[in-house]
ZATINU-383807 format. One record per atom (N, C-alpha, C): z negated, x, y; residue in one letter. Coordinates in pm, whole numbers, padded with zeros to 5 digits, always signed. Last residue first. Layout:
# residues N
ZXYA...
***
This chain:
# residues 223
-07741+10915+09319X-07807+10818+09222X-07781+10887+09056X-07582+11032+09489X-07689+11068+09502X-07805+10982+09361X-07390+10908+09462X-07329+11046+09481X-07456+11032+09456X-07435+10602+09588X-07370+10645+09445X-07356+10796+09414X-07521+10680+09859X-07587+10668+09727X-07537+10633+09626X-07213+10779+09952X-07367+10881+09932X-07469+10830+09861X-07092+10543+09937X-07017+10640+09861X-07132+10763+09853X-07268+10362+10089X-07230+10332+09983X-07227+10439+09864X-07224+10460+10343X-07362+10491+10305X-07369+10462+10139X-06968+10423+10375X-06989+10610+10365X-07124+10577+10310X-06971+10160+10406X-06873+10229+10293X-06946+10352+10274X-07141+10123+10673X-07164+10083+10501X-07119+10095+10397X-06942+10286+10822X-07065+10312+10834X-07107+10245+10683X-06748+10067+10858X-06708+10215+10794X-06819+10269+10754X-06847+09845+10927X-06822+09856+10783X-06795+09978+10739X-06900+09927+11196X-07020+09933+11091X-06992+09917+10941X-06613+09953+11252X-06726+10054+11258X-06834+10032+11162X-06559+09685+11289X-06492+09811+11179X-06540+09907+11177X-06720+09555+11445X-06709+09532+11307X-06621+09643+11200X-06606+09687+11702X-06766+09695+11687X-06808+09656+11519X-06365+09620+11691X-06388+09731+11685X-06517+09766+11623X-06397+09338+11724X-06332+09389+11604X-06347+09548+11553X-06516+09315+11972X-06599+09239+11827X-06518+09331+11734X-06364+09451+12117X-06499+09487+12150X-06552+09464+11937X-05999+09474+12001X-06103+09419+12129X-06237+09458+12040X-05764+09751+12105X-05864+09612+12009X-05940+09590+12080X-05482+09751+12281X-05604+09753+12242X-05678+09693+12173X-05165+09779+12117X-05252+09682+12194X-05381+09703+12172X-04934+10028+12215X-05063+10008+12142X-05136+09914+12241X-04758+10091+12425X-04694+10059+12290X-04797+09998+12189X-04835+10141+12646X-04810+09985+12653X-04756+09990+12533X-05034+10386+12636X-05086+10255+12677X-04997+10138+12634X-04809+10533+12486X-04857+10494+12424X-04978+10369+12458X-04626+10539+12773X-04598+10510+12624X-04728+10465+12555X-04812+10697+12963X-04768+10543+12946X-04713+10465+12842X-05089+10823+12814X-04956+10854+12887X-04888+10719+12911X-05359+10886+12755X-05313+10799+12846X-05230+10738+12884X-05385+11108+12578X-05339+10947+12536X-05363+10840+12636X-05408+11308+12741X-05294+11306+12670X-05290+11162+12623X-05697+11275+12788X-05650+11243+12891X-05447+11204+12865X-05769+11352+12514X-05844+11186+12525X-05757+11202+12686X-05739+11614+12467X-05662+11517+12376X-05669+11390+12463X-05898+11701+12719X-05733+11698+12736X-05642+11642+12654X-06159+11631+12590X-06098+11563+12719X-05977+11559+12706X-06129+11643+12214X-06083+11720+12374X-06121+11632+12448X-06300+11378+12019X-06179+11468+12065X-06228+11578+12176X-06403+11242+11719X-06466+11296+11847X-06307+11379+11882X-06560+10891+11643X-06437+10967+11662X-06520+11122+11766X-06767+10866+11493X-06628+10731+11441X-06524+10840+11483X-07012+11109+11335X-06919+11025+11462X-06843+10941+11381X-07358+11036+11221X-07189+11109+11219X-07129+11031+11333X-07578+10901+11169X-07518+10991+11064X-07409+11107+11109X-07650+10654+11306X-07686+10799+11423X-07654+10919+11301X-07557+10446+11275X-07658+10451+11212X-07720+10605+11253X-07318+10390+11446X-07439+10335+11472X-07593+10387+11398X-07189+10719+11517X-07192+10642+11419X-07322+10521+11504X-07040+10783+11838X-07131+10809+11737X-07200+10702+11642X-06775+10915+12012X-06831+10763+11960X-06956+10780+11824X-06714+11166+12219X-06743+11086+12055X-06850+10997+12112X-06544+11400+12365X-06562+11266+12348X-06547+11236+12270X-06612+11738+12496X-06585+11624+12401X-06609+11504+12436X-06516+12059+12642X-06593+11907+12689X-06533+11772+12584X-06579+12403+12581X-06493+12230+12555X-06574+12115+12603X-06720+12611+12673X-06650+12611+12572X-06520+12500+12578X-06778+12636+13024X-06773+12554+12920X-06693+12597+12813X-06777+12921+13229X-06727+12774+13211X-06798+12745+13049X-06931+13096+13300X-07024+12999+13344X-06857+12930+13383X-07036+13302+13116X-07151+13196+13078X-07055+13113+13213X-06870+13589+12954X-06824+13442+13067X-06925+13363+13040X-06909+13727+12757X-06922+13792+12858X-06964+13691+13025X-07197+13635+12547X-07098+13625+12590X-07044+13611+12753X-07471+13594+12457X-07394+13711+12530X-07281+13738+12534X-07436+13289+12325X-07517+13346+12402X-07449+13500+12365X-07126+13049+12362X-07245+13173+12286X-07336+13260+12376X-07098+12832+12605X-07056+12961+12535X-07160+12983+12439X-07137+12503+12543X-07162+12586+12637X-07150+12717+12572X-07004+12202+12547X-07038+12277+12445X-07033+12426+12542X-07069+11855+12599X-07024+11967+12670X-07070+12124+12613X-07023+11538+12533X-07046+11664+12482X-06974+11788+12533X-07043+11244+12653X-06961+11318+12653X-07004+11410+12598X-07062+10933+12413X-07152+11074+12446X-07018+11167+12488X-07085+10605+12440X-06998+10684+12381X-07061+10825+12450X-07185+10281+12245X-07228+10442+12325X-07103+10500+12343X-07052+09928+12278X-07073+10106+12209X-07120+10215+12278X-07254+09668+12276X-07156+09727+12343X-07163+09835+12280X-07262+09298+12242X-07301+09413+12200X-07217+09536+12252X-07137+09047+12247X-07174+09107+12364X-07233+09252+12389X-07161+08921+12024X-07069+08900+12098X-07063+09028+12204X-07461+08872+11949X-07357+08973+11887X-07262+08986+11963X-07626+08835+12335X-07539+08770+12209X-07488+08876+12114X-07881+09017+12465X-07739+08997+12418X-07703+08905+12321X-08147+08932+12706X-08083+08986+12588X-07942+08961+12535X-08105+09130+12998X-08151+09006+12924X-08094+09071+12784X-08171+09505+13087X-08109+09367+13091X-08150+09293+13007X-08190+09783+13045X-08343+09705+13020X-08296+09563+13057X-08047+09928+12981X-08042+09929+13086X-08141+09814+13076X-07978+09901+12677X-08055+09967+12689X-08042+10038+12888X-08071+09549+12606X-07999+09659+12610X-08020+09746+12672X-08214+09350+12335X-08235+09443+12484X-08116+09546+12457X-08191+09247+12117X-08290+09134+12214X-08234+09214+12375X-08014+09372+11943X-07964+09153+11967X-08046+09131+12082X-07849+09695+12032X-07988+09583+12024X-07957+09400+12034X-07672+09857+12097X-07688+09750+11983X-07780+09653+11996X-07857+10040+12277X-07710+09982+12275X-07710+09855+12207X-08054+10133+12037X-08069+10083+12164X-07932+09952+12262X-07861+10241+11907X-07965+10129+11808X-07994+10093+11963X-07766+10473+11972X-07682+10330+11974X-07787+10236+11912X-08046+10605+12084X-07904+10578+12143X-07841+10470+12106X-08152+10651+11835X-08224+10581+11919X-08105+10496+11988X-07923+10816+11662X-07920+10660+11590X-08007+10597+11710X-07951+11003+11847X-07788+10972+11876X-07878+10825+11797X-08146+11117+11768X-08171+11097+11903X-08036+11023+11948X-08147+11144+11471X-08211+11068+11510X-08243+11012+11664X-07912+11373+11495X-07888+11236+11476X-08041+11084+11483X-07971+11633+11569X-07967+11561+11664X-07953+11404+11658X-08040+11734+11372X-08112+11766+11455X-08086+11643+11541X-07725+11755+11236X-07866+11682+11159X-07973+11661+11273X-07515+11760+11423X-07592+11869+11298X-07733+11789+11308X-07260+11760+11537X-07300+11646+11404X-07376+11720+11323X-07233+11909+11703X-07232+11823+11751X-07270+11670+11624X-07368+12244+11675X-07260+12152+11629X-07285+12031+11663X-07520+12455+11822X-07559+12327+11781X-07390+12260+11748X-07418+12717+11946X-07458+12731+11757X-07459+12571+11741X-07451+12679+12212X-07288+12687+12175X-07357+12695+11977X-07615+12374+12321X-07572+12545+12311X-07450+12594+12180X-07457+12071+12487X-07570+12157+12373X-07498+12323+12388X-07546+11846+12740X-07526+12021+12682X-07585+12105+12575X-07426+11546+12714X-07516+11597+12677X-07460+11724+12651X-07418+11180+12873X-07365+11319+12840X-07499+11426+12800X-07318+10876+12787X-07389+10951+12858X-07304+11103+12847X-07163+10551+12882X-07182+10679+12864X-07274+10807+12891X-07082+10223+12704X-07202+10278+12777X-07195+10456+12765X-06820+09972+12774X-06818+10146+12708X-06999+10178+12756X-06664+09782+12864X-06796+09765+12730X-06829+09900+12662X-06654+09910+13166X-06633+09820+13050X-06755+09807+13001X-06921+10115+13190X-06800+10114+13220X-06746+10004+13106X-07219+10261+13315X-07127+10168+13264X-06996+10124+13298X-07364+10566+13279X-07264+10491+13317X-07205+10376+13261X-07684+10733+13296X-07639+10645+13253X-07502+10555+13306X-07859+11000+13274X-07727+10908+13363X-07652+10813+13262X-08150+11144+13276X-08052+11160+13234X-07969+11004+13288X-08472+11361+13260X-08376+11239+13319X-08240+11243+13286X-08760+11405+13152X-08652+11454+13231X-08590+11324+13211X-08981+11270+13104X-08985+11425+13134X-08913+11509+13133X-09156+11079+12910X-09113+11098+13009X-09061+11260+13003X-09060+11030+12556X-09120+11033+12680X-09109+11113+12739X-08829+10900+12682X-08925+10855+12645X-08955+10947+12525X-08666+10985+13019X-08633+10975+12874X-08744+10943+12815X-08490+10785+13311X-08625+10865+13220X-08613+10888+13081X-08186+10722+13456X-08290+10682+13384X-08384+10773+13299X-07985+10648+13667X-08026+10700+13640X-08152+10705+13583X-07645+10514+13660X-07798+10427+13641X-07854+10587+13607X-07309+10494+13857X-07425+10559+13740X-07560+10506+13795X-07068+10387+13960X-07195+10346+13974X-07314+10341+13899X-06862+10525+14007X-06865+10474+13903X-06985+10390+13887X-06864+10623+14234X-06771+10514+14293X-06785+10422+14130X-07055+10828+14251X-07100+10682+14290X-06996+10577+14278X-07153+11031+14097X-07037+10982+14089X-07042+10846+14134X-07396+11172+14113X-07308+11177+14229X-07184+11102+14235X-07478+11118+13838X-07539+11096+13980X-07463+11043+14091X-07313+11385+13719X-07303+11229+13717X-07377+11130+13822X-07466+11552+13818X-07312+11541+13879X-07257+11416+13839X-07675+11597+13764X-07709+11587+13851X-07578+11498+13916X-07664+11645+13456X-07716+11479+13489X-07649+11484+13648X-07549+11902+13516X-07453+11803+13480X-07498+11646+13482X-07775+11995+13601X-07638+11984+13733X-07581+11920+13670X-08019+11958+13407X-07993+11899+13533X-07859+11906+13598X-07815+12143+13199X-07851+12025+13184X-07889+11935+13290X-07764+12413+13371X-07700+12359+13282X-07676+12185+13276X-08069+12444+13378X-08002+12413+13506X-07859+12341+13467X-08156+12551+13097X-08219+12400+13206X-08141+12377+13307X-07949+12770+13113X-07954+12638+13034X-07985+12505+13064X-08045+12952+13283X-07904+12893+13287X-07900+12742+13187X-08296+13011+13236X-08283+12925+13333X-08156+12868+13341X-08268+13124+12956X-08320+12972+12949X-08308+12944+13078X-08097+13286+13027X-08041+13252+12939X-08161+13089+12943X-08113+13569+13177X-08085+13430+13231X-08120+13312+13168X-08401+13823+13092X-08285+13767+13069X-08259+13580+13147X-08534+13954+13442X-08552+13870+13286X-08443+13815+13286X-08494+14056+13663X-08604+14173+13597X-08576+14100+13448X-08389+13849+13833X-08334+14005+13844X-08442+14121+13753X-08255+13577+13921X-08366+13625+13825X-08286+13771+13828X-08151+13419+14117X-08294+13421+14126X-08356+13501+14016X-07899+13517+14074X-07907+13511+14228X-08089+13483+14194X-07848+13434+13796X-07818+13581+13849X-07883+13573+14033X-07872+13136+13813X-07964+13228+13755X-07963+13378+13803X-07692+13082+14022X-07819+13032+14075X-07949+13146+13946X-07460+13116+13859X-07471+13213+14000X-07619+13173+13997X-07477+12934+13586X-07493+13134+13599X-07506+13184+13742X-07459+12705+13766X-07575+12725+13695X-07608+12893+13679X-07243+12676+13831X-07353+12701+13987X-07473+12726+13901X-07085+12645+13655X-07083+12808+13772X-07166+12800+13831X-07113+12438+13555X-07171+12571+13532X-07158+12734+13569X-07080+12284+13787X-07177+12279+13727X-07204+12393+13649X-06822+12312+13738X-06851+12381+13831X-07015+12346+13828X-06721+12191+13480X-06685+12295+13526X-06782+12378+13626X-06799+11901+13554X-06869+11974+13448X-06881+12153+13452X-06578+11863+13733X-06739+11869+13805X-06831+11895+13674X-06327+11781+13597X-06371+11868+13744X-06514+11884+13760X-06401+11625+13432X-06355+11746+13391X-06366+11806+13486X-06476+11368+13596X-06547+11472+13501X-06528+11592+13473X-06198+11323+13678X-06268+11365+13775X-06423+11419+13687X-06071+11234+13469X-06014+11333+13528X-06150+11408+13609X-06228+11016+13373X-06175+11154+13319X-06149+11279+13397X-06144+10845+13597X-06322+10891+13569X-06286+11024+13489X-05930+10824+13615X-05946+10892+13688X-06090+10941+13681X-05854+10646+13355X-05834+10782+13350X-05899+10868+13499X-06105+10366+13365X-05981+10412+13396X-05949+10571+13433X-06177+10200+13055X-06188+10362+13161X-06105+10402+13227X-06088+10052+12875X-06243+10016+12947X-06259+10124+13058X-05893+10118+12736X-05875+10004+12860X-05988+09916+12921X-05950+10345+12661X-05817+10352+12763X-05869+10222+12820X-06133+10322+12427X-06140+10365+12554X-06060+10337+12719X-05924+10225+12287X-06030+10115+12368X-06087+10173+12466X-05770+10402+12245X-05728+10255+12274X-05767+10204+12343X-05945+10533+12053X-05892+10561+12184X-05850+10495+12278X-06016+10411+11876X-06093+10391+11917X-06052+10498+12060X-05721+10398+11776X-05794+10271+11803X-05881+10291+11880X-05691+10697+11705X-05606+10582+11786X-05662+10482+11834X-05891+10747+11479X-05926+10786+11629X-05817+10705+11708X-05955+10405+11312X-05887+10517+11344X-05957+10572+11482X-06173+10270+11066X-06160+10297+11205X-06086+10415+11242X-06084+10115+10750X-06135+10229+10827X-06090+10220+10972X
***
């Protein structure tokens, strides 16, 4: 099995903490500018779907802006909005606002998480439309998740929590999901130089075996 340690690990030494850091800053204020910009243009109808759409553009918008990381900004299929693409290491990241009822492993969403790493994965294409890959060379998604209050709740305009998960290949479930502030806590120096990162292939193989155990243990359950 694939630990969250491990697959923290790897994070750590494909990312350097200041991308963290500096996310957590600008998710935040993204949704302050989202509730002021609704309250400031809507005065007769509830906020609640302009806060949302806006929500979702300011946070593509703020990745964007992160130039020193050198985000890809890319179309969704089909067309008809947009979303950011970062590479980092062998890490590929996006991000995504769901509303505060969507759980982050609720059925709805796993056929748009299995496109995601099946894309990623791919032997011919990756999903920045580059040559094709060796196995070798294959890389992981990883999804920030930014979980946005309940609706009438008093405060719309921080964030519940901002997550980080690694999402199954087969788009079922996560490998791992934490805090930011868990995932910035295992930075610390201790545990960088006490834990040797795994590398890409090994990681990328303990995953999918985890993935063929669980699919295992559900059709025997199901048979």
């Amino acid at each position: 099995m694939i630990t969250k340690e491990e697959i923290q690990s790897f994070i750590r030494e494909q990312v350097d903490r200041e991308f963290f850091e500096e996310l957590g800053v600008l998710i935040p204020q993204t949704f302050q500018t989202a509730t002021k910009v609704a309250q400031d243009l809507l005065i007769n109808i509830p906020h609640e779907n302009l806060r949302g759409h806006l929500r979702h553009s300011l946070a593509q918008d703020a990745l964007a802006g992160m130039g020193r990381w050198s985000p890809i900004i890319k179309s969704t299929d089909p067309k008809g909005h947009h979303y950011v693409l970062l590479e980092l290491g062998k890490l590929r990241i996006t991000t995504v606002v769901l509303p505060w009822q969507k759980d982050i492993r609720a059925a709805k969403h796993r056929s748009e998480l299995k496109a995601l790493n099946e894309s990623l994965a791919s032997t011919q294409m990756d999903w920045i439309d580059g040559p094709s890959q060796p196995v070798s060379e294959q890389l992981i998604h990883a999804l920030v998740v930014v979980h946005a209050p309940p609706f009438g709740s008093a405060d719309q305009s921080e964030p519940l929590a901002i997550m980080m998960a690694i999402p199954y290949f087969n788009g079922k479930g996560f490998h791992m999901d934490c805090t930011f502030e868990e995932l910035l806590q295992s930075y610390s120096a201790n545990q960088v130089i006490d834990q040797k990162p795994i590398e890409l292939v090994k990681l990328r193989d303990k995953m999918r075996r985890a993935e063929e155990i669980e699919d295992q243990i559900e059709n025997g359950q199901s048979s």
